[in-house]
Backbone and ligand atoms as CSV (ligand in chain L), in Angstrom:
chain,resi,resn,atom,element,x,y,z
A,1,UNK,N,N,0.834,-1.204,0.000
A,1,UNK,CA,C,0.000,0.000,0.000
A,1,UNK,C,C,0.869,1.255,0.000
A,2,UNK,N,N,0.302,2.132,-0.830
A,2,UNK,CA,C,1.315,3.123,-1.118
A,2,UNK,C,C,0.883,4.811,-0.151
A,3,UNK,N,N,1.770,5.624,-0.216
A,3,UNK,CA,C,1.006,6.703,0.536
A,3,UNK,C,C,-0.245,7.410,0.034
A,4,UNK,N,N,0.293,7.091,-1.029
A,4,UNK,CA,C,-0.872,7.825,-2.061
A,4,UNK,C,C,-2.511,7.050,-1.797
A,5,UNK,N,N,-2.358,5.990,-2.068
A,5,UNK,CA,C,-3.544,5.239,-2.029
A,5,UNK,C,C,-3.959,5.359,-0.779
A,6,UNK,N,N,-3.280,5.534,0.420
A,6,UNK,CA,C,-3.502,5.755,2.098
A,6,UNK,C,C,-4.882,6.732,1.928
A,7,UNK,N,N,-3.747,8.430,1.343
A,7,UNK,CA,C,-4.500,8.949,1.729
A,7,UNK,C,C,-5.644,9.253,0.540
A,8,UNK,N,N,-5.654,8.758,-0.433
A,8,UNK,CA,C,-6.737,8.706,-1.627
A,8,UNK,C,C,-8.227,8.589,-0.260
A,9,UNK,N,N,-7.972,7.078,0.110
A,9,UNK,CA,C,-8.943,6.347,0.938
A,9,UNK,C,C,-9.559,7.237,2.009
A,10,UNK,N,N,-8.583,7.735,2.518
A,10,UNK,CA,C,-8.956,8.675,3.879
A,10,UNK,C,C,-9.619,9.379,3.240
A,11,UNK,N,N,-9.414,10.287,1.758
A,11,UNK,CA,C,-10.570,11.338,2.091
A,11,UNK,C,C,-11.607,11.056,1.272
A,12,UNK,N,N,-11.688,9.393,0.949
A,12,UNK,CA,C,-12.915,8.963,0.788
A,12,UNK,C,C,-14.057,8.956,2.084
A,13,UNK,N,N,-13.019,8.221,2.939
A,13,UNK,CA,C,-13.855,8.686,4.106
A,13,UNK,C,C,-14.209,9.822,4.481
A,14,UNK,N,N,-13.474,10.965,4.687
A,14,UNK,CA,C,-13.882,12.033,4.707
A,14,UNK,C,C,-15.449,12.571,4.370
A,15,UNK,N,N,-15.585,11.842,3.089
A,15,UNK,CA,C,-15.871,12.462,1.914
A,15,UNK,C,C,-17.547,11.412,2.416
A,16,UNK,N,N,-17.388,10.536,3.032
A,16,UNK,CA,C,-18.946,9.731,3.441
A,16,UNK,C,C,-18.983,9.850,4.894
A,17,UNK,N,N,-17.711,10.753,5.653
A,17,UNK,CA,C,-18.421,11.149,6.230
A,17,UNK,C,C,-19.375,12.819,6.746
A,18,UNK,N,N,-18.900,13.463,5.559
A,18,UNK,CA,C,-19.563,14.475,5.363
A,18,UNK,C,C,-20.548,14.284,4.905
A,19,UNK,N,N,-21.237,12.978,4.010
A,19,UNK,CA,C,-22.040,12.711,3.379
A,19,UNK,C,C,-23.188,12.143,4.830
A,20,UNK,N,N,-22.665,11.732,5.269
A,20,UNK,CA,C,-23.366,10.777,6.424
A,20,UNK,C,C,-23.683,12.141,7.494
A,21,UNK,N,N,-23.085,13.148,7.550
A,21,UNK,CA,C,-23.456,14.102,8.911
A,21,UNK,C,C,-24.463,15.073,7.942
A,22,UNK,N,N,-24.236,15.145,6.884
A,22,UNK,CA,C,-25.744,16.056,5.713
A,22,UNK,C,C,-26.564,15.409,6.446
A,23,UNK,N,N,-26.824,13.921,5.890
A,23,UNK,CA,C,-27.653,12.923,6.405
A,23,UNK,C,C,-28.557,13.420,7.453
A,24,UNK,N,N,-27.759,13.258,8.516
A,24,UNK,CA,C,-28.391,13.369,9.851
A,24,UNK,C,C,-28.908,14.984,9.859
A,25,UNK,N,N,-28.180,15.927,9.394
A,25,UNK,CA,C,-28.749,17.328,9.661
A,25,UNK,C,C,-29.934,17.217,9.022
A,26,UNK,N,N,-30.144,16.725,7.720
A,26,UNK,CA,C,-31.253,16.447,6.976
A,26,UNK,C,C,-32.309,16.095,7.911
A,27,UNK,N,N,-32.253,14.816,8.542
A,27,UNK,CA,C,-33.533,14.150,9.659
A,27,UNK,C,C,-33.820,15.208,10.694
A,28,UNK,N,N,-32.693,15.303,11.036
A,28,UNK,CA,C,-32.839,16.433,12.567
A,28,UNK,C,C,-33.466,17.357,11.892
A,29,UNK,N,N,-33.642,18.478,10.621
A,29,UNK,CA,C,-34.078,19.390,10.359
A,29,UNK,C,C,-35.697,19.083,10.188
A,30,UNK,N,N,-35.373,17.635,9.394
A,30,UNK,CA,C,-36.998,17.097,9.358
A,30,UNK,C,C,-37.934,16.862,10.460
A,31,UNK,N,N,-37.076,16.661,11.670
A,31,UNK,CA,C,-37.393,16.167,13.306
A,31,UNK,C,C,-37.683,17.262,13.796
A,32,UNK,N,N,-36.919,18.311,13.407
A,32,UNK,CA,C,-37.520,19.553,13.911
A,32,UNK,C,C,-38.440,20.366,13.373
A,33,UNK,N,N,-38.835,20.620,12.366
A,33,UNK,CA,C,-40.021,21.169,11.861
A,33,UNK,C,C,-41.303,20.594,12.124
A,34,UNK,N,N,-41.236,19.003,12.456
A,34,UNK,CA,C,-42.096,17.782,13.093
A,34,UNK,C,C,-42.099,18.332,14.693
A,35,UNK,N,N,-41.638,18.970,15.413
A,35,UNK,CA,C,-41.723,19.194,16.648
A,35,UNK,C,C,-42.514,20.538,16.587
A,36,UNK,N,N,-41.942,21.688,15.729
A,36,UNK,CA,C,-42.613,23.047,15.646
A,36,UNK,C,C,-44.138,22.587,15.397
A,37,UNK,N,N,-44.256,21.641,14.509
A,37,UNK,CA,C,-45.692,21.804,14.403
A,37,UNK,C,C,-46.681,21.150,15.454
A,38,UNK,N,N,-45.646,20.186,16.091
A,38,UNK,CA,C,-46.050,20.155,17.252
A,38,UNK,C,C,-47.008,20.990,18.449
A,39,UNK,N,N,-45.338,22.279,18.446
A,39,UNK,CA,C,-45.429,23.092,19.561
A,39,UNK,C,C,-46.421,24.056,19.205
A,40,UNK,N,N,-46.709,24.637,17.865
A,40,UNK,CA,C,-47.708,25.500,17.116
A,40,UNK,C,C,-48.892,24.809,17.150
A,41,UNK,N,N,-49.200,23.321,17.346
A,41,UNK,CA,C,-50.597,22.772,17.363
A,41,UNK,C,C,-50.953,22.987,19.179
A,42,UNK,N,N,-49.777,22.613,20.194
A,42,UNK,CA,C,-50.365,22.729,21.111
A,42,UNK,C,C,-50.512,24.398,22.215
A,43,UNK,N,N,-49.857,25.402,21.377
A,43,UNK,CA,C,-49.933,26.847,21.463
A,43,UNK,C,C,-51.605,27.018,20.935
A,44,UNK,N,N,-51.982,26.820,19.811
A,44,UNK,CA,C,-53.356,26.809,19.360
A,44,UNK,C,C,-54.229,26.210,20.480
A,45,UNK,N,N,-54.009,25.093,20.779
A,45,UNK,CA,C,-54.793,24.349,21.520
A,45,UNK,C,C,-55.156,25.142,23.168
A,46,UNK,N,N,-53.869,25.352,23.777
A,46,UNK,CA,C,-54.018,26.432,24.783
A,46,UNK,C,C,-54.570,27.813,24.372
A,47,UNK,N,N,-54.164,28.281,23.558
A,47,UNK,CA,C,-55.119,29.394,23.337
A,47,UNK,C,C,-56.572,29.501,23.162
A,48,UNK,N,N,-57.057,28.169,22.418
A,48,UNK,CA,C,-58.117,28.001,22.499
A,48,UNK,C,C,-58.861,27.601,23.565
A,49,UNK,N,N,-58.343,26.695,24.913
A,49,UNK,CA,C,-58.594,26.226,26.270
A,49,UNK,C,C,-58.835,27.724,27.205
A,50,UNK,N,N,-57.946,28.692,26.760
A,50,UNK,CA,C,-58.503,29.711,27.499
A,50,UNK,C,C,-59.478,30.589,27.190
A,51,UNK,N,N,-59.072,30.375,25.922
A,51,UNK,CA,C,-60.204,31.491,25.137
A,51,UNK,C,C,-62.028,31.142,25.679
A,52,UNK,N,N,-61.856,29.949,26.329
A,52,UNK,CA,C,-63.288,29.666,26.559
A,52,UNK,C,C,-63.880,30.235,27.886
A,53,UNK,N,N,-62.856,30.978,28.579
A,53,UNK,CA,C,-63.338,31.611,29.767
A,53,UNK,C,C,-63.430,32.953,29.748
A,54,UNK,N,N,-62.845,33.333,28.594
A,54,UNK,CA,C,-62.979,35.465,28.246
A,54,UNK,C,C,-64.000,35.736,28.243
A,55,UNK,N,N,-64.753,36.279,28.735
A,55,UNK,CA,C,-65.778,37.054,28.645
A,55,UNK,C,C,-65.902,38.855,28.172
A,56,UNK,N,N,-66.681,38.850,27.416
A,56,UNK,CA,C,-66.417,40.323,27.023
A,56,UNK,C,C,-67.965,40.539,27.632
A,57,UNK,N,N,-67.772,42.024,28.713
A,57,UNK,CA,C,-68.944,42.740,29.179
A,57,UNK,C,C,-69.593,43.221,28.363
A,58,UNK,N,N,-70.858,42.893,28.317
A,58,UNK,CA,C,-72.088,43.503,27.420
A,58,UNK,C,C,-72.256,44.926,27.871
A,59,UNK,N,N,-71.659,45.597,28.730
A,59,UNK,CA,C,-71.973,46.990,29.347
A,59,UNK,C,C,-70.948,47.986,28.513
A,60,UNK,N,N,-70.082,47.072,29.724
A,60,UNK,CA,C,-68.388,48.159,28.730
A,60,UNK,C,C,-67.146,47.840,28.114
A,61,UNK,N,N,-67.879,46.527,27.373
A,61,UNK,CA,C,-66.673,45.763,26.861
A,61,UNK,C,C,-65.541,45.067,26.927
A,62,UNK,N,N,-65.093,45.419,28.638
A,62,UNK,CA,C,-64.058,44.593,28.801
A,62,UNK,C,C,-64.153,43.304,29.023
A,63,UNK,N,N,-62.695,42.584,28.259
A,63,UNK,CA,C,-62.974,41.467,28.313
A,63,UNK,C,C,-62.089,41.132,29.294
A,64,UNK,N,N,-62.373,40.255,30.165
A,64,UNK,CA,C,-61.983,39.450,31.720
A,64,UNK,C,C,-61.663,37.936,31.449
A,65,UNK,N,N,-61.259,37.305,32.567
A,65,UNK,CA,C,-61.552,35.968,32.719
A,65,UNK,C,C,-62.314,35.059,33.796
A,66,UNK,N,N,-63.754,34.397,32.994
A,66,UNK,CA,C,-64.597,34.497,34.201
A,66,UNK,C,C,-64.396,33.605,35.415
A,67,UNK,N,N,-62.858,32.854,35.038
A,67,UNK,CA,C,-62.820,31.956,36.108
A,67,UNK,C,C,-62.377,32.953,37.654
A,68,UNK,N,N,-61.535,33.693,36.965
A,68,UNK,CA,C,-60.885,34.720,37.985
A,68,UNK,C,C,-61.623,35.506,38.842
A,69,UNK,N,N,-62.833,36.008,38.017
A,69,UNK,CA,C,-64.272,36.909,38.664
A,69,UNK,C,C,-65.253,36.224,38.851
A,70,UNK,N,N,-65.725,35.113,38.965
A,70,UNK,CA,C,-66.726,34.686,39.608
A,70,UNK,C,C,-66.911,34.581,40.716
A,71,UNK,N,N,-67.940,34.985,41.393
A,71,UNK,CA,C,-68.186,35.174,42.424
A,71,UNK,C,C,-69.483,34.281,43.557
A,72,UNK,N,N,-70.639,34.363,43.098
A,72,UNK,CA,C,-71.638,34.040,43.920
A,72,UNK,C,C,-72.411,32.712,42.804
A,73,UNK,N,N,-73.298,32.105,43.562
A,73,UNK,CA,C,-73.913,31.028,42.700
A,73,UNK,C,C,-75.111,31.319,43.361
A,74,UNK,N,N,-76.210,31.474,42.470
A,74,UNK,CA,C,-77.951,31.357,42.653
A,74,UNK,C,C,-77.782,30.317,43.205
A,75,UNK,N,N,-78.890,30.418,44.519
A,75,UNK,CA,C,-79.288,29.121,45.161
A,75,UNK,C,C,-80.823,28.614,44.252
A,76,UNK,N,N,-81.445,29.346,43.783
A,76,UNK,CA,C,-82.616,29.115,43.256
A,76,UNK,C,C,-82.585,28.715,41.724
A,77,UNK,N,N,-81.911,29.448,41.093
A,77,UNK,CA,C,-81.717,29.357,39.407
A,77,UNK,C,C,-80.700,28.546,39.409
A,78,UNK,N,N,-79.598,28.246,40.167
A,78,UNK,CA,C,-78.697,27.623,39.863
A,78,UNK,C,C,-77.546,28.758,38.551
A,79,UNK,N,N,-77.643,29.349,38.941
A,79,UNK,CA,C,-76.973,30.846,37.968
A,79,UNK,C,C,-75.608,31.149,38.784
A,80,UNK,N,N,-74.805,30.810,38.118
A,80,UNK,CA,C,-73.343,31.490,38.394
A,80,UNK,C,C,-73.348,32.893,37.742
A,81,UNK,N,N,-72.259,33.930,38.408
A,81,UNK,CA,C,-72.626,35.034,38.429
A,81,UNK,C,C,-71.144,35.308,38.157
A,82,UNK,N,N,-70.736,36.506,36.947
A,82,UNK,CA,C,-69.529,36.723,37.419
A,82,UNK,C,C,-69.731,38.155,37.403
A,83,UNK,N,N,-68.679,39.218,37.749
A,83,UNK,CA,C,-68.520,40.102,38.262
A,83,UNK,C,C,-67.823,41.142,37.313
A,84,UNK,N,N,-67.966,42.259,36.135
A,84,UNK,CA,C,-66.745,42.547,35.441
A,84,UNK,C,C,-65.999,43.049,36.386
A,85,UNK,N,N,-64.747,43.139,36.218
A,85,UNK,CA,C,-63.828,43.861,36.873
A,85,UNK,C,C,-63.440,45.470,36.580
A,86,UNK,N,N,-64.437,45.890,35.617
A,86,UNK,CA,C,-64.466,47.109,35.558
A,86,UNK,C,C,-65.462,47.727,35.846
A,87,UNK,N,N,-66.675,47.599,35.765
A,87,UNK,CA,C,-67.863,48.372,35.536
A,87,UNK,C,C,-68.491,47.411,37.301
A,88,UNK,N,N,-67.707,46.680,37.494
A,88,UNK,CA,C,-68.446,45.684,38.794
A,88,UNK,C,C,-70.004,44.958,38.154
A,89,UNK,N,N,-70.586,45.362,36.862
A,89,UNK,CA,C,-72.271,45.066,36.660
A,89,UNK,C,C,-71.716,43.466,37.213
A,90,UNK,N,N,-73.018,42.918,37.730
A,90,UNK,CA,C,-72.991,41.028,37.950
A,90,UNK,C,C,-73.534,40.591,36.427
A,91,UNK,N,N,-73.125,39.409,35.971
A,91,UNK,CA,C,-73.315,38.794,34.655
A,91,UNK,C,C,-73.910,37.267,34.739
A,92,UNK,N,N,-74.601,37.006,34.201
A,92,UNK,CA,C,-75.051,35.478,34.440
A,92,UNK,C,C,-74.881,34.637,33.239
A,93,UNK,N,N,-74.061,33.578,33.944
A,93,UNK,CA,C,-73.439,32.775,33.125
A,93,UNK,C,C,-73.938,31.307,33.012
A,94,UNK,N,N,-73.922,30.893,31.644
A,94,UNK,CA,C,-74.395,29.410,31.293
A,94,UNK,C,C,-73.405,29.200,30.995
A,95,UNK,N,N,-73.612,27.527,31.116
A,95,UNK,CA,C,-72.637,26.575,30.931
A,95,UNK,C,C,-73.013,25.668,29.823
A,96,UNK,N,N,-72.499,24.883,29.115
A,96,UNK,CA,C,-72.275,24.374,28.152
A,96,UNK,C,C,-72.159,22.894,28.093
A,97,UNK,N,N,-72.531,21.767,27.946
A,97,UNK,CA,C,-72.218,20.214,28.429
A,97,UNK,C,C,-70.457,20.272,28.347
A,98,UNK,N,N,-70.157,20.776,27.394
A,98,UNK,CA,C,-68.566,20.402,26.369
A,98,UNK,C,C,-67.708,20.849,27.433
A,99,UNK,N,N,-68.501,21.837,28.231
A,99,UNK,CA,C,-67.353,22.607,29.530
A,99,UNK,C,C,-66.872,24.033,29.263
A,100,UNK,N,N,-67.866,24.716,28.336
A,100,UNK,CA,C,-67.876,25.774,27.900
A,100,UNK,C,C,-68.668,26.562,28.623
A,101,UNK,N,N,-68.183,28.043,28.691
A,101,UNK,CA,C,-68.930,28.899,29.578
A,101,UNK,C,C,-68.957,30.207,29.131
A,102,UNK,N,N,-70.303,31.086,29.148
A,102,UNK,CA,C,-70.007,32.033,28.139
A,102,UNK,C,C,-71.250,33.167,29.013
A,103,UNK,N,N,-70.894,34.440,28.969
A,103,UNK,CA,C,-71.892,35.351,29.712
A,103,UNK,C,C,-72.931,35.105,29.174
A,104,UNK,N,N,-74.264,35.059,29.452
A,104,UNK,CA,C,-75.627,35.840,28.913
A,104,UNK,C,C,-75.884,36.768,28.594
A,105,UNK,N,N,-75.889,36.675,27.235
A,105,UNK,CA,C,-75.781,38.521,26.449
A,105,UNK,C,C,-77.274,39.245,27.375
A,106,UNK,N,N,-77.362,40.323,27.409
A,106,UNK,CA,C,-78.995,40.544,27.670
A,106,UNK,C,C,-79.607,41.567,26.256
L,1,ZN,ZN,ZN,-68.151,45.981,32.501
């Protein structure tokens, strides 16, 4: 074996293993755009989990969260009540089977 042919070989290797680390950046890049959409499906998903408690006041518009302001429960109607945090008006709130909860416009 000659020197030449030594290092011919070596930077064959070289040469698969630059080919072989593309490779992997390739998957990992693929692995990662597979994770973003991940993290972007479950960002949606939380946004949407909260979005089900905003309430926007029919008085003065602000929108709250009614888990934070609720306050009193009808003993008679069975009526949860929440409270805006701006205007104080009380709001009566239905519920939803799905676990949704949303003011009563009036
Ligand atoms: Zn209000």
């Amino acid at each position: 074996m000659t020197v030449n042919s030594n290092a011919r070989e070596s930077s064959q290797a070289n040469a698969r293993s630059i080919q072989d680390l593309q490779e992997q950046i390739e998957v990992l890049q693929s692995q990662l755009k597979d994770l973003q959409k991940i993290v972007e499906d479950l960002e949606s998903r939380l946004f949407h989990s909260t979005d089900r408690y905003i309430a926007n006041c029919p008085s003065c518009q602000t929108r709250f969260d009614m888990l934070a302001h609720h306050y009193s429960i009808g003993l008679f109607d069975n009526l949860v009540y929440v409270k805006c945090p701006k205007c104080n008006k009380a709001l009566p709130v239905k519920g939803g089977s799905t676990g949704e909860i949303s003011v009563i416009q009036e």
